[in-house]
VOLUMKOL-573269 format. One line per field, with one value per residue (C-alpha): x, y, z; residue number from 0; residue in one letter. Coordinates in steps of 0.02 Angstrom, whole numbers, plus 32768, in hexadecimal, padded with zeros to 4 digits. Example, Ala and Ser with C-alpha at 12.3 -4.5 7.8 and 13.67 -1.06 7.14 Angstrom:
<rs>
u	c(8267,82AC)
v	c(7F1F,7FCB)
w	c(8186,8165)
pos	c(0,1)
code	c(a,s)
</rs>
This chain:
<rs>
u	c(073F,07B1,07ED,0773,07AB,0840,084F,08C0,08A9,094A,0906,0893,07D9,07F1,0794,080B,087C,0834,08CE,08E4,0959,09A6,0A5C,0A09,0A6E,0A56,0A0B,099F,099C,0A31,0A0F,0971,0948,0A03,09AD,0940,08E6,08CA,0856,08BB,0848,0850,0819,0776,0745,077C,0701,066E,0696,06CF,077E,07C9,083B,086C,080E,0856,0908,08F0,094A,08BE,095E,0985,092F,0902,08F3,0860,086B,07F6,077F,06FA,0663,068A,06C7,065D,06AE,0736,06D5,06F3,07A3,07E6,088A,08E6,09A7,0A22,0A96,0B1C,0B7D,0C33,0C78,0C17,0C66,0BBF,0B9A,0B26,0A86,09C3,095B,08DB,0837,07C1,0717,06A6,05EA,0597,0602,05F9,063C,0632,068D,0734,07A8,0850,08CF,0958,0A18,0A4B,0AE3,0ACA,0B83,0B9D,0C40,0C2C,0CBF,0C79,0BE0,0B83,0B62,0AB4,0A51,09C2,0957,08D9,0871,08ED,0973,09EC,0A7A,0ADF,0AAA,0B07,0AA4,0AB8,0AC6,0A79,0A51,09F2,09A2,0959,091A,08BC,0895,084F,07E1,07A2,0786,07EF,0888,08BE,0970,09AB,0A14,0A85,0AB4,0B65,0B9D,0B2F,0AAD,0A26,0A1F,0980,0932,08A9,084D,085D,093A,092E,099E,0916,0891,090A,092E,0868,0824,08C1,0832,078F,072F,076B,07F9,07C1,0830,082D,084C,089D,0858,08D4,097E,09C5,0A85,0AEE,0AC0,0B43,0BF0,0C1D,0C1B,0B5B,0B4F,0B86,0AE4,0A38,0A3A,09CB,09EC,0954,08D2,0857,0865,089C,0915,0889,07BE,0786,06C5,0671,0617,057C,055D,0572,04E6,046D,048B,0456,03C7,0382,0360,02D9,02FF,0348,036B,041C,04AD,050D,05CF,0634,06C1,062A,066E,0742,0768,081F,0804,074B,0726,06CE,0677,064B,05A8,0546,0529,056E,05EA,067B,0640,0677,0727,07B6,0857,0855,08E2,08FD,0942,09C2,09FF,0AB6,0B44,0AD8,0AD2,0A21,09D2,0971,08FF,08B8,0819,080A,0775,06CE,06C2,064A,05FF,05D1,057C,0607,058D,0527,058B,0556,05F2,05A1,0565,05F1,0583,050B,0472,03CE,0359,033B,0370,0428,0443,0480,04A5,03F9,03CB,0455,042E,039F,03F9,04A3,04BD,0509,05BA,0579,0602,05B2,0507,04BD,0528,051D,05BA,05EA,069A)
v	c(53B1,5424,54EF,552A,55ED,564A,56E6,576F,5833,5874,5920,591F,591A,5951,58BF,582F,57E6,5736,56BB,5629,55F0,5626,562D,5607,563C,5621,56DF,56C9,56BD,5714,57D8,57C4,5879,58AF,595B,59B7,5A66,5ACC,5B81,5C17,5C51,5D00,5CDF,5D1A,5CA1,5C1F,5C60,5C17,5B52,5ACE,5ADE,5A80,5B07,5B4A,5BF7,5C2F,5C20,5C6A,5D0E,5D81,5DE3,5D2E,5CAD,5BF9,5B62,5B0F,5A4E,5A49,59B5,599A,5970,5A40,5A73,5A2B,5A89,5A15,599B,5A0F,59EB,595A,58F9,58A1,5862,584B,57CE,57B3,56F8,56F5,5725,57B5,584F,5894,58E7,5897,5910,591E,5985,59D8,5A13,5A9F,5ABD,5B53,5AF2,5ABA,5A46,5A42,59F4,5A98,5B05,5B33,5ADC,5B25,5AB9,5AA4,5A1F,59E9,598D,58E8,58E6,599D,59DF,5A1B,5A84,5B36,5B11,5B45,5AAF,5AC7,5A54,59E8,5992,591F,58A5,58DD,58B3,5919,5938,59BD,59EE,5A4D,5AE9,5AC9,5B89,5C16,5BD8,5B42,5BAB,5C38,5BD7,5B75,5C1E,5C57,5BBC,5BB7,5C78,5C7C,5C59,5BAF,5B4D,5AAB,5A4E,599F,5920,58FB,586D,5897,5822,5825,5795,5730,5751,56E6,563D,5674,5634,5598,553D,5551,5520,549A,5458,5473,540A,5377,5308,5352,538B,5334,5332,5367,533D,53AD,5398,5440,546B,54FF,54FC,5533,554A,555E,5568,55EF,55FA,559B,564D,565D,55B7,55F7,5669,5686,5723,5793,5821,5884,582B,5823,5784,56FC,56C4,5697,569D,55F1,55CA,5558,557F,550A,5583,561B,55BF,55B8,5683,56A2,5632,569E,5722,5720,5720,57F0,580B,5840,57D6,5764,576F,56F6,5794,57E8,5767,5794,56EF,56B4,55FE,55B7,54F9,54B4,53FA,53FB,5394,5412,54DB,54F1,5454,54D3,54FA,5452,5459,5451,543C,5428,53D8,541C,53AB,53F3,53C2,5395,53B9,5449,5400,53DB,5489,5465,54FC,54EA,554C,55AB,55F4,560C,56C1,5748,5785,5866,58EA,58D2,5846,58B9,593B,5973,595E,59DC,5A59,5A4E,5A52,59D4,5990,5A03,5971,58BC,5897,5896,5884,57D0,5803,57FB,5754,5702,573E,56D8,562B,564B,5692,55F0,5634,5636,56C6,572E,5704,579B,579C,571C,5692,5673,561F)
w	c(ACF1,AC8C,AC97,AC0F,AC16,AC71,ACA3,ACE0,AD38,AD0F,AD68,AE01,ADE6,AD36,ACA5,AC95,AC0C,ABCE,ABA8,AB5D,ABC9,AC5F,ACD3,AD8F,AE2F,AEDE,AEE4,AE43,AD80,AD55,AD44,AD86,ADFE,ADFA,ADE4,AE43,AE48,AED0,AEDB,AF27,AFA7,B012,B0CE,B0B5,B02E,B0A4,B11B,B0A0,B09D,B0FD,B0D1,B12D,B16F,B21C,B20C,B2B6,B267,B1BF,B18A,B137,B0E1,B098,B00A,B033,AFCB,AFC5,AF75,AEE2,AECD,AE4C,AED0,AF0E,AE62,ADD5,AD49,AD68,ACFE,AC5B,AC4B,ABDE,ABD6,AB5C,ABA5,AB16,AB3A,AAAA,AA9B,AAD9,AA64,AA17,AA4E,AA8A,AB2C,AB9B,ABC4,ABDD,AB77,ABB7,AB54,AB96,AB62,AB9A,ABC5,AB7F,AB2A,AA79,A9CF,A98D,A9F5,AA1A,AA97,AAFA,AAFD,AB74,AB7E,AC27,AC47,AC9A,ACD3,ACFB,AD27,ADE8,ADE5,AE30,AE40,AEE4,AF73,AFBE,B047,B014,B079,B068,B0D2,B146,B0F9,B0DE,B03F,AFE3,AF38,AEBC,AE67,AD9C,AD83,AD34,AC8B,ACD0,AD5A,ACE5,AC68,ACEB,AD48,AC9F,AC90,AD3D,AD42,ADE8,AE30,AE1D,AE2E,ADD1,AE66,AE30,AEA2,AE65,AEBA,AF5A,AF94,B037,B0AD,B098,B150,B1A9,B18B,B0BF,B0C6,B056,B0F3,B17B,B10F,B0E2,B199,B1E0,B137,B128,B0E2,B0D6,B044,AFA6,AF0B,AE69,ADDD,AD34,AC95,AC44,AB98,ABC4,AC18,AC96,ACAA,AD53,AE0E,AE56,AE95,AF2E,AF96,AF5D,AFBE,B058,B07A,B038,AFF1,AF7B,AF00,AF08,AF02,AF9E,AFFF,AF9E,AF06,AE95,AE7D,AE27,ADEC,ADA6,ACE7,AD36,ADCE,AD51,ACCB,AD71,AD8E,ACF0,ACE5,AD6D,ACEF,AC78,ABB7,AB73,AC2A,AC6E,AC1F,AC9E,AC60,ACCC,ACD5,AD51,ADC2,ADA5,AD9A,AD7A,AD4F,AD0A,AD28,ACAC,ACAD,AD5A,AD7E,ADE5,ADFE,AEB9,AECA,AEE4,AF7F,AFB2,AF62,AFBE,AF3F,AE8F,AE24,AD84,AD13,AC83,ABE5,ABCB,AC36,ACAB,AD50,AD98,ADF8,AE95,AED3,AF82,AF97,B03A,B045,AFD0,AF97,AFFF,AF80,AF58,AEEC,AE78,AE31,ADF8,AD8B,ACE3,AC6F,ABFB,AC61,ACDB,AD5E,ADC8,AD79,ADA6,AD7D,ADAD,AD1C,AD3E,ADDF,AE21,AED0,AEFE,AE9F,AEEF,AFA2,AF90,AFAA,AF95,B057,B080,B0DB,B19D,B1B2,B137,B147,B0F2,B04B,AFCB,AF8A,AEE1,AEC9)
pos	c(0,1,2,3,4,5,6,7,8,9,10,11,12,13,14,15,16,17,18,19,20,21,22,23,24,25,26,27,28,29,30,31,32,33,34,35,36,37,38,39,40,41,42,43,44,45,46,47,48,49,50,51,52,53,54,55,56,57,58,59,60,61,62,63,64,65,66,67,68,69,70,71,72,73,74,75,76,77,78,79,80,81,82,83,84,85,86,87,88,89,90,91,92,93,94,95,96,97,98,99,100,101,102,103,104,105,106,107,108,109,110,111,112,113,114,115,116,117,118,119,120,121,122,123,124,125,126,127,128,129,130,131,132,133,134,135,136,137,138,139,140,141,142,143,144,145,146,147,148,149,150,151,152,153,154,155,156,157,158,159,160,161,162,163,164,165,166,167,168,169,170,171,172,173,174,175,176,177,178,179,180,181,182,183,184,185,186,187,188,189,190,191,192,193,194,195,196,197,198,199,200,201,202,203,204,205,206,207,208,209,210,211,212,213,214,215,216,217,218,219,220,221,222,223,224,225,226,227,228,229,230,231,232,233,234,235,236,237,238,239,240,241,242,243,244,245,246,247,248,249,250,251,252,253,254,255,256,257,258,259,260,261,262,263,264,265,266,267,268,269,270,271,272,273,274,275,276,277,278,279,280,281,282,283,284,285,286,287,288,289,290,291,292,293,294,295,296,297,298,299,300,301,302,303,304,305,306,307,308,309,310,311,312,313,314,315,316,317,318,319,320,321,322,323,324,325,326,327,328,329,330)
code	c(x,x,x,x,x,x,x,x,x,x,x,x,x,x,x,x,x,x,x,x,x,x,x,x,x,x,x,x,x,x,x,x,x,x,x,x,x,x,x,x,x,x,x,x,x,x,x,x,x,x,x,x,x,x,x,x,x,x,x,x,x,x,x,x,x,x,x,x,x,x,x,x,x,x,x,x,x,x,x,x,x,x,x,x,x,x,x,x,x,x,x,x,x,x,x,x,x,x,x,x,x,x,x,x,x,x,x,x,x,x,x,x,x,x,x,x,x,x,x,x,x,x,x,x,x,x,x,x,x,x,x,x,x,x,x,x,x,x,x,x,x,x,x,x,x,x,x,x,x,x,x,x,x,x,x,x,x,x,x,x,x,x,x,x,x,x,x,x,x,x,x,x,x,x,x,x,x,x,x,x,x,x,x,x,x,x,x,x,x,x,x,x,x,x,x,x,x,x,x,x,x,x,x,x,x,x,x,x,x,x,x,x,x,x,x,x,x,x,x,x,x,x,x,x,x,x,x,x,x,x,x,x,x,x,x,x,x,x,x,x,x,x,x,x,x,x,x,x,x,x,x,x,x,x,x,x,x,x,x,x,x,x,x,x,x,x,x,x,x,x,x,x,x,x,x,x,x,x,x,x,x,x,x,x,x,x,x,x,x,x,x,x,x,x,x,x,x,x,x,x,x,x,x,x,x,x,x,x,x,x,x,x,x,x,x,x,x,x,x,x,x,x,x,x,x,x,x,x,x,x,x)
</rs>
C-alpha cells in the first residue's frame, strides 16, 4: 500500500490544501486547523440551536461565540485554500490564501481573495476560550481585517481565532496511548510505501501528551481510495460526484486490497525516503460519520436530491460502530 494523496485544512472546516508532501507532528500535518471561525451570536440567537452553551448563565447585554462547523454551516464549503510555503531561504512570508466565491460556483465569475499569515505575530492580539468536544483552549482573535472580510462573506458576524502555540488534550478512548495499551497486539500492522513523503514527527514536548489543534477528536482522518470507489459506485452514471475531500481526509491509502479493511486497522507504518525517520500513526477510533457528507460544494448548501446525498446510502450498511448505531463509518 502507498499514501496516494495528502492533504491539509489550514482553517477549520474550510476546503483543504492538497500537498505533495507533508511535515507530520504528533497534533497533525503541520498547519493543519491552526485556524478556526467562530459566529458572534446575541443571546437570543443562541436560544434557536443546540449551542452548546449554558443559557442560564448568558449575559443578554453580551455576544457569544458559537464554533463554526461545516455539517451546521454549509457555506463553509465555498471557501478555498492555497498555503504558500517559500524554501529557506526565500525571504517570503509564510501564509494561506483564501478564495471566495458567491454560489453557485463558477469559472466565470469573480472571486475575493484574502492572505493569512501562517506564523502570525500574537503580540496584542485578544485571547478568547475555545472549546470543543469538551475540551477546552485559548485562541487568539486574528483581528479586524480577517474578521470583516469573513463577516462580509458570511453576511454576519464572524471571527478568525489562531491557536499559537496552544493545543487541547485528546480526551476519552480517542488518546492514541489508551487505544495503544487496550489493543498491545490485536488488529494488524500495515506497512506503506510513500509515493509522497513525509518529514518529522514533533518535538520531544509534543511527546509528552496527546494533544490537538482544532480539529475534533483526533490528530488525523485516514481512508482508504477502495472504500471511497464503493461510495461512488452506489450512484448511478450523471448522478452526484463523489470527491474524496467530501470525506476531509488528511492522508489517502492507496493499494489496499478491499473497500472497508480500515476498519480493521490498528497502526500503520509509513515508510520514508532518505534520512526522514519512519512515522507510525495509531488509529483510535473509525470515524462517526454526519450531514457534512452530503454538502453541495457549488451551491454551498446540502444536496436536495438523492442524487447527492451519501449519508443515506451509507446508513444502509455502513452502521457498523455499536456506539453509534444510527450513523454511518467511513475512515
Amino acid at each position: 500500500m502507498y499514501i496516494s494523496e495528502l492533504y491539509v485544512y489550514p482553517i477549520k472546516s474550510l476546503q483543504p490544501t492538497k500537498l505533495k508532501e507533508a511535515t507530520v507532528t504528533r497534533h497533525g500535518v503541520l498547519y493543519d486547523r491552526c485556524f478556526m471561525l467562530l459566529k458572534v451570536e446575541t443571546a437570543t440567537e443562541n436560544d434557536d440551536h443546540d449551542s452548546g452553551i449554558d443559557k442560564e448563565r448568558i449575559d443578554p447585554a453580551k455576544p457569544t461565540l458559537r464554533n463554526m462547523h461545516v455539517p451546521h454551516f454549509p457555506q463553509m464549503s465555498l471557501f478555498f485554500t492555497d498555503l504558500v510555503l517559500p524554501k529557506d531561504d526565500e525571504q517570503q512570508q509564510k501564509k494561506v490564501i483564501v478564495t471566495y466565491q458567491e454560489p453557485p460556483v463558477s469559472e466565470n465569475k469573480p472571486r475575493k481573495t484574502l492572505e493569512i499569515p501562517l506564523e502570525p505575530d500574537l503580540d496584542g492580539l485578544e485571547k478568547i476560550p475555545v472549546t470543543m468536544h469538551q475540551s477546552p483552549m485559548v485562541g487568539y482573535v486574528m483581528g479586524k481585517k480577517y474578521n470583516d472580510w469573513f463577516s462580509e462573506c458570511f453576511r454576519f458576524p464572524v471571527l478568525l481565532a489562531y491557536t499559537g502555540l496552544n493545543r487541547r488534550r485528546v480526551l476519552g478512548s480517542m488518546n492514541p496511548n489508551i487505544a495503544r495499551k487496550a489493543d498491545q497486539r490485536g488488529g494488524w500492522l500495515s506497512t506503506l510505501t510513500s509515493h509522497v513523503p513525509l518529514l518529522g514527527a514533533g518535538t520531544t514536548q509534543e511527546r509528552d501528551e496527546e494533544i490537538l489543534t482544532f480539529a475534533d477528536c483526533a490528530s488525523y482522518m485516514v481512508v482508504n481510495e477502495k472504500s471511497v470507489k464503493d461510495v461512488a459506485s452506489r450512484f448511478q452514471a450523471g448522478q452526484g460526484r463523489v470527491e474524496v475531500t467530501r470525506f476531509r481526509p488528511n492522508v489517502v491509502i492507496g493499494g489496499a486490497e478491499d473497500a472497508w479493511e480500515e476498519d480493521f486497522w490498528s497502526e500503520l507504518s509509513v515508510v520514508t525516503d532518505g534520512d526522514s525517520q519512519d512515522v507510525q500513526l495509531i488509529l483510535t477510533s473509525n470515524c462517526i460519520r454526519c450531514r457534512s457528507l452530503d454538502v453541495d460544494f457549488e451551491t454551498g448548501d446540502f444536496h436536495k436530491t438523492d442524487d447527492g446525498i451519501i449519508y443515506k446510502k451509507l446508513s444502509k450498511d455502513r452502521r457498523v460502530d455499536k456506539g453509534a448505531i444510527y450513523k454511518p463509518v467511513f475512515g
